[in-house]
C-alpha positions as CSV (number, residue, x, y, z in Angstrom):
1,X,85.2,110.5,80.5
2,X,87.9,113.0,82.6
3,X,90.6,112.1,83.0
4,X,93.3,113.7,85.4
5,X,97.6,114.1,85.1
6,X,98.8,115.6,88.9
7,X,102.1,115.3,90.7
8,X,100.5,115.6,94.0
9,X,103.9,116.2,95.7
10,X,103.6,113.3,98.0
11,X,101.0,112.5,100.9
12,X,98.3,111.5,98.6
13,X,96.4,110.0,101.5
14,X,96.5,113.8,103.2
15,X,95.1,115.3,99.2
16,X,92.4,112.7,98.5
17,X,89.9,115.6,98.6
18,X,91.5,117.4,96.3
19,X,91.8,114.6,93.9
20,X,88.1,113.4,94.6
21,X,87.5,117.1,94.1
22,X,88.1,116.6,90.3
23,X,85.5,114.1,89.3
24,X,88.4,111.9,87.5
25,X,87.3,108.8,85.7
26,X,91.1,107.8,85.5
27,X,93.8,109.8,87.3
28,X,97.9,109.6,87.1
29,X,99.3,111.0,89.8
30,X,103.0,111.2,90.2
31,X,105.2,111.3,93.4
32,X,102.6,109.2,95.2
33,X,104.0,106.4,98.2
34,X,102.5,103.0,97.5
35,X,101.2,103.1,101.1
36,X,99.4,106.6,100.3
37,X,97.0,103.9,98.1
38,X,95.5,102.9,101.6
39,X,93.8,105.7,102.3
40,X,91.3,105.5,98.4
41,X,87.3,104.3,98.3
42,X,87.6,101.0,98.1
43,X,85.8,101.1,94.8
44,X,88.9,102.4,93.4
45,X,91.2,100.7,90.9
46,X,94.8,101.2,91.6
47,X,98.1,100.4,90.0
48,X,101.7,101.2,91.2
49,X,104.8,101.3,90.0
50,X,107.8,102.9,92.2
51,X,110.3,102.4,94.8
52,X,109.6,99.1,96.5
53,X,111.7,100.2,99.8
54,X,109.1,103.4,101.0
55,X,110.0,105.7,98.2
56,X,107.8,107.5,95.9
57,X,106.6,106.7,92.6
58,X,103.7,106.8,89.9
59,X,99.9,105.4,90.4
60,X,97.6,105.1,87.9
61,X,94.0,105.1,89.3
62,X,90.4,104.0,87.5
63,X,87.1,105.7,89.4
64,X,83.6,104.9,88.3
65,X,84.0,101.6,87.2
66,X,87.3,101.7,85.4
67,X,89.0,98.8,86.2
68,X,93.1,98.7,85.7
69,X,95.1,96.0,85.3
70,X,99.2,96.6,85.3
71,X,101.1,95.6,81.7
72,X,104.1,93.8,81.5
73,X,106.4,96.4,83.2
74,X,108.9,99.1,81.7
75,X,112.4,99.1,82.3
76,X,112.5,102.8,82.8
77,X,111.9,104.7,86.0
78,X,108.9,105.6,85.6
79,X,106.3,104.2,82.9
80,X,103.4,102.7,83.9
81,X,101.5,100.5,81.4
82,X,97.9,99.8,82.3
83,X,94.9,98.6,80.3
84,X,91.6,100.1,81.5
85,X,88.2,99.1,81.0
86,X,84.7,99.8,81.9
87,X,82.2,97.1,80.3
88,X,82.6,97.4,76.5
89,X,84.9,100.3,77.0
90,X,88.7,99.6,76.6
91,X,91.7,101.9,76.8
92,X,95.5,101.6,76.9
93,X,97.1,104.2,79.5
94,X,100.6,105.0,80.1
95,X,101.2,106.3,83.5
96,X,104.6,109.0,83.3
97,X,106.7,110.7,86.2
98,X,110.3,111.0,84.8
99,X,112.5,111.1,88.0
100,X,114.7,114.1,88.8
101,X,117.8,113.7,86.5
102,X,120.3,115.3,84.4
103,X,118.5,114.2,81.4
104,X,114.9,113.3,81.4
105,X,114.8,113.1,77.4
106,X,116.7,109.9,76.9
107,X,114.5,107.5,79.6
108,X,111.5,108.8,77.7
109,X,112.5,108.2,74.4
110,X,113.7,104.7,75.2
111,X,110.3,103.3,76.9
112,X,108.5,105.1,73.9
113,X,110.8,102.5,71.7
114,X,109.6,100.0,74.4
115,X,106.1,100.4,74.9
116,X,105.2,101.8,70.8
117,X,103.6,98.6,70.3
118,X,101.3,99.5,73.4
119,X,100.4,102.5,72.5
120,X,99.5,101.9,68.9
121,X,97.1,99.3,69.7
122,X,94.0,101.0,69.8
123,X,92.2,103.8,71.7
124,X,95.7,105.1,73.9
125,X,96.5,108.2,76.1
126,X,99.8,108.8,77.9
127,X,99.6,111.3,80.8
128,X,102.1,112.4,83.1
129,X,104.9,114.9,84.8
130,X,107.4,114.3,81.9
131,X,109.8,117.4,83.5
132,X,110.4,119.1,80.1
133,X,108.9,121.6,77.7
134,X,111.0,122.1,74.7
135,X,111.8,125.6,75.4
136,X,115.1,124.0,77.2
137,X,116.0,121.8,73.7
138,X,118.2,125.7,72.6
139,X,122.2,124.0,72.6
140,X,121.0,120.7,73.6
141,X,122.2,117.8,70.9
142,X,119.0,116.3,68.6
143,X,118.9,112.9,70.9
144,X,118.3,115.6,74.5
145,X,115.8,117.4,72.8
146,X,112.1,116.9,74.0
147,X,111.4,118.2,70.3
148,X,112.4,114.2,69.6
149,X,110.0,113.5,72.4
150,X,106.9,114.8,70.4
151,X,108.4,113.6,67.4
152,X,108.0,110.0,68.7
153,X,104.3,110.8,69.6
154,X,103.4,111.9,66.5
155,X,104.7,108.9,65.3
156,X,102.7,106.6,67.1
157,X,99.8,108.7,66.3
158,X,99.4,110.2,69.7
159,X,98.8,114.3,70.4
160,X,99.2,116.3,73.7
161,X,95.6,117.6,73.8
162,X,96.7,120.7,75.9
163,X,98.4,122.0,72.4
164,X,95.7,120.7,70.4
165,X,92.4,122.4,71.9
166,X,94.3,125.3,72.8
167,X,95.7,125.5,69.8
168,X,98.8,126.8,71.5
169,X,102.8,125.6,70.5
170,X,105.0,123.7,72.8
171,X,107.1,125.9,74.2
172,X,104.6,129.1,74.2
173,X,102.1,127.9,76.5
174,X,100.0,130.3,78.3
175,X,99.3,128.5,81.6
176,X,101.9,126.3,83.8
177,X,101.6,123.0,85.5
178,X,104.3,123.4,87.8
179,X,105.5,126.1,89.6
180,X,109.5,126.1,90.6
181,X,109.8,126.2,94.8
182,X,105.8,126.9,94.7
183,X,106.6,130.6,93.3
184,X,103.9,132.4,90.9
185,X,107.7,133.7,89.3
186,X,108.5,130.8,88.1
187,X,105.8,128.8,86.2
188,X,107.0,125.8,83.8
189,X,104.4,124.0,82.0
190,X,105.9,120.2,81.8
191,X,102.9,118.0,82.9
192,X,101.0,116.4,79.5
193,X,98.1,114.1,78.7
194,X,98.9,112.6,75.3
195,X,95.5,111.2,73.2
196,X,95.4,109.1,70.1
197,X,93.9,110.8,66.9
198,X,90.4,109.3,67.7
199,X,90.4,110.3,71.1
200,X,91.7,114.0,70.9
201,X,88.9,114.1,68.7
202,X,86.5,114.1,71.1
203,X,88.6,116.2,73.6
204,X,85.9,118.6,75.0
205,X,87.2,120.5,77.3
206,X,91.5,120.4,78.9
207,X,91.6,122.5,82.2
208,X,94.7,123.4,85.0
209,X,94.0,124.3,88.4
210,X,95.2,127.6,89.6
211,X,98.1,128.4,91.8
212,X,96.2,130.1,94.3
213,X,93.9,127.2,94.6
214,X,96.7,124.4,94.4
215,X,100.0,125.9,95.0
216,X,99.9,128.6,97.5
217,X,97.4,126.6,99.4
218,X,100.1,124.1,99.9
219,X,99.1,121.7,98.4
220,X,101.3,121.0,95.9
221,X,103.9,122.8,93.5
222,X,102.2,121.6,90.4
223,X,98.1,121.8,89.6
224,X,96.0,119.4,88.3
225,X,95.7,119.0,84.3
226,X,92.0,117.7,83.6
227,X,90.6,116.6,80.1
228,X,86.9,115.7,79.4
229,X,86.5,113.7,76.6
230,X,82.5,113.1,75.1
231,X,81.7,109.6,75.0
232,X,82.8,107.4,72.1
């Protein structure tokens, strides 16, 4: 199973090949238009969450025979619950793209109080352009910290599998997901697949794109995070 976490800068009907490109078996991909949806296979799963008026917002989408269907909805802007399943297969995914604001921390922490219950059910992942790395916590108070972020994962059980297979800290990664006004200069790594313990278990491979392939093709200012997990 791979499963891919992109913010594909809008115009997802323009980047499908990109997407397509990366084999997913389930993708989230932020800063997507609900009309952009038009344009998949038809064979494609898709759920939405976002601006109802023509804005952007968050899609999480099931290739191969994953078939979605939307949870009871989050209050925050936006968290997208989905249950996934392909015949006996079952997974609980939570969809992420914290909106530009002065603190991104606080929405996150209160849909993780929200949707715990969701993501302790079973097999989970949560995966997503959550806008922070912890290397911004430094003369931030305790509740602005993405340090409580992770804290509330490993609470629920849940591990960002970047960190894990890389064996790398937050906050000392060696690759980006985003790059700030598409420069090479300013690289931020702030996108994140989190796995329950049974499921980043059987991580076999986590991937990012390159900028040269992504970013200064224009295609979008972040690159694609991809995870393959070996079948459970």
């Amino acid at each position: 199973m791979r499963v891919v976490a992109w913010n594909c800068h809008d115009r997802l009907d323009r980047k499908l090949p990109g997407l397509m490109g990366l084999r997913p078996d389930i993708a989230v991909v932020s800063e997507v238009g609900e009309a952009d949806l038009r344009a998949l296979p038809k064979d494609v799963s898709a759920v939405w969450a976002g601006d109802p008026q023509g804005g952007k917002g968050l899609a999480v989408l099931g290739f191969n025979g994953w078939d979605l269907t939307a949870c009871p909805p989050c209050e925050e802007r936006w968290f997208l619950p989905v249950k996934a399943v392909r015949q006996a297969r079952a997974l609980r995914v939570l969809g992420v793209w914290t909106l530009p604001a002065k603190d991104y921390v606080s929405p996150t922490v209160r849909a993780l109080a929200q949707l715990g219950d969701f993501l302790a059910g079973g097999e989970s992942l949560c995966a997503g352009d959550f806008n922070q790395n912890v290397r911004w916590d430094s003369g931030r108070s305790a509740p602005r910290r993405f340090a409580h972020v992770l804290d509330r994962f490993e609470a629920l059980g849940l591990t960002s599998v970047w960190h894990e297979h890389r064996a790398e800290t937050h906050g000392a990664e060696t690759e980006a997901t985003h790059f700030h006004r598409w420069s090479p200069q300013s690289p931020y790594h702030i996108d994140y697949v989190f796995a329950s313990r049974a499921l980043a278990a059987r991580v076999r491979s986590v991937t990012l794109g390159s900028h040269a392939d992504w970013v200064a093709a224009g295609i979008s200012d972040h690159v694609p995070l991809s995870v393959e997990f070996e079948a459970g």
